[in-house]
C-alpha distance (Angstrom), angle and dihedral (degrees) to the residues before:
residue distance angle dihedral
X1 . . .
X2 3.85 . .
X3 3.57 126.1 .
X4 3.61 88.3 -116.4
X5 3.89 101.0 53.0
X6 4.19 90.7 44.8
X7 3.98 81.8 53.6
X8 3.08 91.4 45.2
X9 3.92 93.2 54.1
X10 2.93 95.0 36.3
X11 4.35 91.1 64.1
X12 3.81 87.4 40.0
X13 4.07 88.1 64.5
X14 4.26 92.1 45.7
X15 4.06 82.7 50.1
X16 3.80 90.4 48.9
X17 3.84 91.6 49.3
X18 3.57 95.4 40.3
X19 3.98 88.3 55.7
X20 3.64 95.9 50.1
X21 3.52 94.5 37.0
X22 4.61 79.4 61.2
X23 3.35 92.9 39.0
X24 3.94 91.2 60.9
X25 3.72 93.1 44.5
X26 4.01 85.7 51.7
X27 4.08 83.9 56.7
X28 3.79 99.6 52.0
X29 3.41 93.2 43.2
X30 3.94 95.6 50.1
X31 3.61 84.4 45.7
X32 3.24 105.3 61.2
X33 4.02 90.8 48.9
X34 3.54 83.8 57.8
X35 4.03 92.2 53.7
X36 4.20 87.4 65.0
X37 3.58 114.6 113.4
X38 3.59 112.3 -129.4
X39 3.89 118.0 -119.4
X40 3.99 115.2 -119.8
X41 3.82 128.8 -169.4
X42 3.79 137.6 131.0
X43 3.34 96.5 -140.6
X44 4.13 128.5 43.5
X45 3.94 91.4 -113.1
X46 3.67 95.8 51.0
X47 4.59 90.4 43.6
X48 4.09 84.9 53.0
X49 3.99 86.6 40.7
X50 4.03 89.5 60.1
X51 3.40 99.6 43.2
X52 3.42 92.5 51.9
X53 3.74 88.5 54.0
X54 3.68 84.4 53.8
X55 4.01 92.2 45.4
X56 4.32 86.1 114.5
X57 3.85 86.0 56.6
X58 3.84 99.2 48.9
X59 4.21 90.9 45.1
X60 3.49 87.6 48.9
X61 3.81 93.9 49.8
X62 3.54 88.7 48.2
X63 3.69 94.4 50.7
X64 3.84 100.4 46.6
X65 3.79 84.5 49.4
X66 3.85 94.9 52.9
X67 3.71 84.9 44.7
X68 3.85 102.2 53.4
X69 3.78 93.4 39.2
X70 3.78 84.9 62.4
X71 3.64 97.9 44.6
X72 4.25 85.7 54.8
X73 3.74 87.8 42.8
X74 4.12 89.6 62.8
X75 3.74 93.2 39.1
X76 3.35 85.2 51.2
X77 3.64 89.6 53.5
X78 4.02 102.0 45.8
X79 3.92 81.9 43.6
X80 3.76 104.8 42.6
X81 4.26 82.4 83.5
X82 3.52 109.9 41.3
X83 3.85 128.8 120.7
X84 4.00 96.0 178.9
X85 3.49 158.3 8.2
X86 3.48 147.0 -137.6
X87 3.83 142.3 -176.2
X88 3.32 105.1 -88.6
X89 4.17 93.4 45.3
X90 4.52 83.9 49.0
X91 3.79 82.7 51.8
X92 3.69 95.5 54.9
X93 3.76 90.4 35.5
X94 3.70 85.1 59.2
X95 3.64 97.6 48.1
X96 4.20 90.8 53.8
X97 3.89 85.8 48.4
X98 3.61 95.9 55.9
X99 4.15 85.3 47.6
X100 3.44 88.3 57.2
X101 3.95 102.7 44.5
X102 4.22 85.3 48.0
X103 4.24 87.0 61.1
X104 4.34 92.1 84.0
X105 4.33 83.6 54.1
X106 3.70 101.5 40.0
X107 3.98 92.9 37.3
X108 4.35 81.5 53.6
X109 3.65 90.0 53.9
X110 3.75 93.6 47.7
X111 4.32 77.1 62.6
X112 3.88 94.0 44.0
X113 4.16 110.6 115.6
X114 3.89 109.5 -106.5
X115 3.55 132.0 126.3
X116 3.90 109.3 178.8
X117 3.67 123.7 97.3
X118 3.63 106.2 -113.4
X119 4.02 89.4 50.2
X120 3.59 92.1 52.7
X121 3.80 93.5 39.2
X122 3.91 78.7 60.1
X123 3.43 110.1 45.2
X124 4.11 96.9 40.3
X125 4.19 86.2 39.5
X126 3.65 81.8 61.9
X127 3.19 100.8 42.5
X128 3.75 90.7 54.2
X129 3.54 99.2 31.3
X130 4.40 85.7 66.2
X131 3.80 87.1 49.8
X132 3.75 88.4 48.2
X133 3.97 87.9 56.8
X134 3.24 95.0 42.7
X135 3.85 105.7 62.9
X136 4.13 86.1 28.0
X137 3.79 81.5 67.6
X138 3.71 95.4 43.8
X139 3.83 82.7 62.4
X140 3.63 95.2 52.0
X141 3.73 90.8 47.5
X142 3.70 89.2 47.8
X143 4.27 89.4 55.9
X144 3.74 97.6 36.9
X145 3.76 78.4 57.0
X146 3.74 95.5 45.5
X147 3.87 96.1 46.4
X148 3.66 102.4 39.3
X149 4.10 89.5 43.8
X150 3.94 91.8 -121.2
X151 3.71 96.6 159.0
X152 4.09 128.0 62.0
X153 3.37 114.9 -61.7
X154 4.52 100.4 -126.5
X155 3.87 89.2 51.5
X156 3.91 111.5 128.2
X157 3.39 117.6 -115.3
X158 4.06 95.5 -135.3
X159 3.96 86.0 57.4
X160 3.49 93.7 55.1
X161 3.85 93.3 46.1
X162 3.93 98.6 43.6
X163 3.76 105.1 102.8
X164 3.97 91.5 39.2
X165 4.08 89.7 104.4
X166 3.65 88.8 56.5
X167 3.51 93.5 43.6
X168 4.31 99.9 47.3
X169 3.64 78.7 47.1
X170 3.81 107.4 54.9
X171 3.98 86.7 42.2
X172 4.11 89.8 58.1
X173 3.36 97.9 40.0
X174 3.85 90.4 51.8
X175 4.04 88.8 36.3
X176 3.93 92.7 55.8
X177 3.34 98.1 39.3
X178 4.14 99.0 66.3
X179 3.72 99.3 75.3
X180 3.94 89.7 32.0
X181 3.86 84.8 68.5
X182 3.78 98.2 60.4
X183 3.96 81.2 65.1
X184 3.37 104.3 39.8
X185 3.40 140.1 13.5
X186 4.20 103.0 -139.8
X187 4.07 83.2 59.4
X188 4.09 73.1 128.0
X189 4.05 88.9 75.7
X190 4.04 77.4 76.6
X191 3.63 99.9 59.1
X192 4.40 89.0 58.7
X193 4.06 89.6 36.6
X194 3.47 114.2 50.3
X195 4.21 87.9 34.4
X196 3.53 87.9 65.4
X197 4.12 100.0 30.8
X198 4.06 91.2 55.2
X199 4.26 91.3 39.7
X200 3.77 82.1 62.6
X201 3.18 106.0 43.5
X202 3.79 90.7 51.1
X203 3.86 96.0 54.6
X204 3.02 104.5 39.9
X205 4.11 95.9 56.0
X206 3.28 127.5 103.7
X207 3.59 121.5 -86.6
X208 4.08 119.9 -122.2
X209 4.07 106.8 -131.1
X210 3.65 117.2 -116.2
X211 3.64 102.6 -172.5
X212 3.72 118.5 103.3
């Protein structure tokens, strides 16, 4: 085999994981449209009476959507690059993928009727610890990548490390958040702060020189 066609196989197999890894993302996010409830009423007062009973549902539609679309926008990013693959980085892809298809079942939970602490501590830890997973395996994609030289070889190093603030961010914010819930339900403020808090910090320090 030339060098040519095992390069050339070898891009065909990042393409075919790259697809699936889309076409799963496409699921979950379908999915959880199809979780809404459906507002019923004869009248317009009683339609816009149920769905503000079903307000909690909507929100967290809304949020899980938000959420997922930015977990695809960073695998698109640490993806958008690559030439090939190798176990390890299909391993990790795997891991993020079953994140993602686990968003329609923990968003439903963030619905499910409970009012004391430790419940909610549970069902919104959840809930955050999958996101926390999810970007924490972005990052180990992102270095298996890095180390093992997975991507093409003239990429710049700044594009490849330009979503990283939103990416440490979304991880914290999720990460800090899980015990914060068994205290207080609006633990959530955490995953918008902190995202935004760390994203600035981290471009707007100062840059070490590389030259010589």
């Amino acid at each position: 085999m030339s060098v040519s066609d095992f390069r050339r196989y070898e891009e065909r197999a990042a393409d075919r994981m790259i697809f699936f890894s889309d076409a799963v993302v496409a699921i979950a996010i379908t999915l959880l449209a199809l979780e809404l409830p459906a507002p019923e009423g004869p009248t317009v007062s009683a339609f816009l009476s149920a769905v503000r009973q079903d307000l909690d549902h909507y929100l967290a539609f809304l949020i899980s959507f938000a959420v997922i679309a930015a977990a695809w926008g960073q695998h698109n990013r640490i993806f958008r690059y690559t030439e090939r693959t190798d176990a390890r980085l299909r391993t990790f892809n795997a891991c993020w993928l079953l994140a993602i298809v686990l968003n329609p079942f923990a968003t439903k939970l963030l619905t499910t009727e409970g009012d004391d602490s430790d419940t909610v501590g549970l069902r919104f830890g959840f809930y955050a610890l999958l996101q926390f997973l999810a970007h924490a395996t972005v990052i180990a994609m992102e270095r298996r990548m890095t180390s093992h030289q997975l991507r093409a070889p003239d990429v710049p190093a700044e594009l490849v490390a330009a979503g990283e603030p939103v990416l440490y961010g979304m991880m914290l914010g999720f990460g800090l958040s899980i015990p914060v819930f068994f205290l207080t339900p609006y633990a959530w403020v955490l995953w918008i702060l902190i995202p935004r808090a760390i994203g600035r910090l981290l471009r707007n320090r100062p840059r070490t020189p590389t030259g010589g």
